[in-house]
N, C-alpha and C positions, 0 to 999 in steps of 0.2 A: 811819551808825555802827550799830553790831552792838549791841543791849542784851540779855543775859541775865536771867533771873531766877531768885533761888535755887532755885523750886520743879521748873524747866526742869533746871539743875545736877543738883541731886539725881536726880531721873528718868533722867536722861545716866549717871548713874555707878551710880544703883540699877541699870541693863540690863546693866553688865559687872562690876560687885561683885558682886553676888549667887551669878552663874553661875559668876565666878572661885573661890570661897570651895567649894563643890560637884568644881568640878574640881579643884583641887590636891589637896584629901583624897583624893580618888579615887587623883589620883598618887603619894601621898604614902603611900597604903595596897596598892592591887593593886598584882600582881607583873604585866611586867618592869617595870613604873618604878619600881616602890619599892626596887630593888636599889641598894644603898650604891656603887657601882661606876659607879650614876647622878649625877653630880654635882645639888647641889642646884638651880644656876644652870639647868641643862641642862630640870630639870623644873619651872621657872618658867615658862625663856622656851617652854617647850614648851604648859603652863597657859594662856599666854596668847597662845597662835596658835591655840588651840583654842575659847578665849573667844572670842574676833573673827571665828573663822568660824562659831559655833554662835550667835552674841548676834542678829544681824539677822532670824535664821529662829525664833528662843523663843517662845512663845507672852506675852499680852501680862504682864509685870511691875510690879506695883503702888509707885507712886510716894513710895515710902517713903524718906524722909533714912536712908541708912548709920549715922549717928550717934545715933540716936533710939533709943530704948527700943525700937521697934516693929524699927527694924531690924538692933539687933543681936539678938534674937531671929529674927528673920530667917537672919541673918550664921551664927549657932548651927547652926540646925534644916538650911542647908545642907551645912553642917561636918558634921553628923551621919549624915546621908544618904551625903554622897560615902564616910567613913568604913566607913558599913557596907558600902557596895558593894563597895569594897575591900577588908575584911575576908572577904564571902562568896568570893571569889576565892585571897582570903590563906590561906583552912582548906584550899582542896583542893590548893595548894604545903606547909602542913602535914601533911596525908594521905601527901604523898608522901615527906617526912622520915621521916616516921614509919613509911612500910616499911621505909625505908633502915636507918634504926635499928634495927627488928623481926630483920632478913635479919643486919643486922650481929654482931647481937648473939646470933642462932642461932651464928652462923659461927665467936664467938670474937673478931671484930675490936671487939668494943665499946669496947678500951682504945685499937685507932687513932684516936687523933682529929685534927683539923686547924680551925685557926683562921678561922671564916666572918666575912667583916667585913658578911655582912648581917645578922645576928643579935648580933654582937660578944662570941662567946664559943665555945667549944673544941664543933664539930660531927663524928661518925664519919664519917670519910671514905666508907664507902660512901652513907649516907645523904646526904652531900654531891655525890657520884657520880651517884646519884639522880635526885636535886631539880635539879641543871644537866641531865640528859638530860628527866627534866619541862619547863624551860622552853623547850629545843629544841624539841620537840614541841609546847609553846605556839604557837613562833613558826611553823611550819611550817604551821603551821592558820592563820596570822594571827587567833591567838587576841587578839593586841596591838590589834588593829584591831577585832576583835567588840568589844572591851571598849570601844572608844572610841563604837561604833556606840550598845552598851546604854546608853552614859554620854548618848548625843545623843537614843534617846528616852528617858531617864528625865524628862529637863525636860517631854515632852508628858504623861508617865505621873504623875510628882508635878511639878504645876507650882509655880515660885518662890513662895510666900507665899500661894495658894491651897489648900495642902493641909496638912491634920493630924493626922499620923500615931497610928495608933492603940496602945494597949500592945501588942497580938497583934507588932504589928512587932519590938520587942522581944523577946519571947517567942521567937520564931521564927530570929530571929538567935543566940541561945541553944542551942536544940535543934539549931542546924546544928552544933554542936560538935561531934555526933557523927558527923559525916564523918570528923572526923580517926581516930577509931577504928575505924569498921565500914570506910571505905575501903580504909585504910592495911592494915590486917590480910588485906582481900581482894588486895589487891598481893602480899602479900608471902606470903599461904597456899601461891602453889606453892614456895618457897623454906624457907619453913621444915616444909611436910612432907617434902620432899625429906630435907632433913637432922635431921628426927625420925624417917626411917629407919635413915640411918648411922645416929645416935644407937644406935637400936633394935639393929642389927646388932654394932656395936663392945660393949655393955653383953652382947652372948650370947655374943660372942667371948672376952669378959674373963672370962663366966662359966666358958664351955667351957676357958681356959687363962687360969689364975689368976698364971702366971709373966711374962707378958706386960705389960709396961709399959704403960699405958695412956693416960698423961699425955705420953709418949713417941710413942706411933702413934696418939691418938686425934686428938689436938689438928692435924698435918699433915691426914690425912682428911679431917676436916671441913671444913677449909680448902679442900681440892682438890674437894670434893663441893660446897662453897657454890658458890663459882666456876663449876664446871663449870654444876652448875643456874641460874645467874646469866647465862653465856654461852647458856644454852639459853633462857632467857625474854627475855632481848633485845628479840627479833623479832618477840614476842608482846605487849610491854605498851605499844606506839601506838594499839595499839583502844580499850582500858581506859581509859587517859590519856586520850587525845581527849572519850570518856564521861564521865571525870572532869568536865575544863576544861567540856564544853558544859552539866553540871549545876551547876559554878557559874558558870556565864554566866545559868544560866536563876534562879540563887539571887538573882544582883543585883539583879534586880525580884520576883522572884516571891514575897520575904518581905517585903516592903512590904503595909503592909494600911493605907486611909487611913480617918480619924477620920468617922463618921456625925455 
């Protein structure tokens, strides 16, 4: 007859609780799995295929009852981790909204909007435009799978319950905020000087003939000059993008600082 003992239990389920709590946030926060379009079932049973073939190879996990004081601090300080990994990933799909929007809203379409069920609320279509040709370019790099890679050594990098992260870690996940602006704004620089020329050209035009509707011929312009210069950077922004994604791949450990 098989005899278990509580202590044996706990250790059994502290090796795939711990690791499980770590990786669902992660899914739960990077993009592609964090798209609404993912069912949530899908990124469970996904969690826990990934638990079962990363748990036998973790480095070793201190046998702490799940339920204890000790391991729901545990439980947390996972959650928080996987969270921010996701997040460092999450700002540079924000980066790329936020050209989207920049470009849009040069061009005049900032009142196009269309309804993103990942965000659940009224997103510019180009900017939405965007951000799907971003995640293409994700997947084309098997950016999906670096993430999964970063995820499998973060456990040798901050181990389960052996590590305590320091405030700089915080800190630092902070200051990455400013991807979303210096990024996005260098995305979208050739786009909007393009058309801070029209601009430029249509306001001496309007000067030189005062009879000329402007609201009339300026507004089409601009549109056909977005466009066009949108059609022309195309084929130039998978270098950028890829730079993008591989700086925050390298954000998801690289702003972890552990406690002395």
């Amino acid at each position: 007859m098989i005899s278990l003992t509580s202590a044996q239990l706990d250790a059994w389920i502290a090796a795939y609780f711990f690791p499980l709590a770590r990786i669902l946030a992660l899914l739960a926060a990077a993009p592609p799995f964090s798209n609404a379009a993912l069912p949530r079932r899908v990124r469970l049973i996904l969690g826990l295929a990934i638990t079962l073939a990363l748990a036998p190879a973790l480095p070793p996990i201190p046998p702490v009852p799940p339920g204890s004081g000790a391991g729901l601090a545990i439980l947390a300080q996972q959650m928080l981790i996987g969270f921010a990994m996701g997040y460092a990933m999450r700002l540079v799909v924000a980066a790329i909204d936020f050209a989207g929007e920049v470009i849009g809203l040069q061009m005049g379409l900032g009142f196009a909007t269309f309804y993103d069920p990942d965000s659940a609320s009224q997103t510019p279509v180009l900017a939405e435009f965007i951000a799907m040709l971003g995640i293409l370019v994700l997947l084309s790099i098997n950016g999906h799978l670096m993430i999964l890679a970063t995820l499998a050594q973060s456990f040798v990098a901050l181990p389960i319950g052996a590590t305590t992260l320091a405030a700089a870690t915080w800190s630092n996940l902070a200051h990455a905020g400013a991807v979303v602006f210096a990024s996005g704004l260098m995305l979208a620089l050739p786009a909007v000087a393009a058309l801070l020329i029209v601009n430029i050209a249509l306001g001496v035009l309007t000067r030189a003939a005062p009879q000329l509707n402007l609201f009339a011929v300026g507004f089409p312009i601009t549109l056909i000059g977005g466009f066009v210069m949108l059609i022309l950077s195309l084929g130039y922004l998978a270098a950028p993008l890829t730079q993008l994604f591989e700086h925050g791949l390298q954000a998801m450990l690289g702003h972890f600082v552990p406690a002395r």
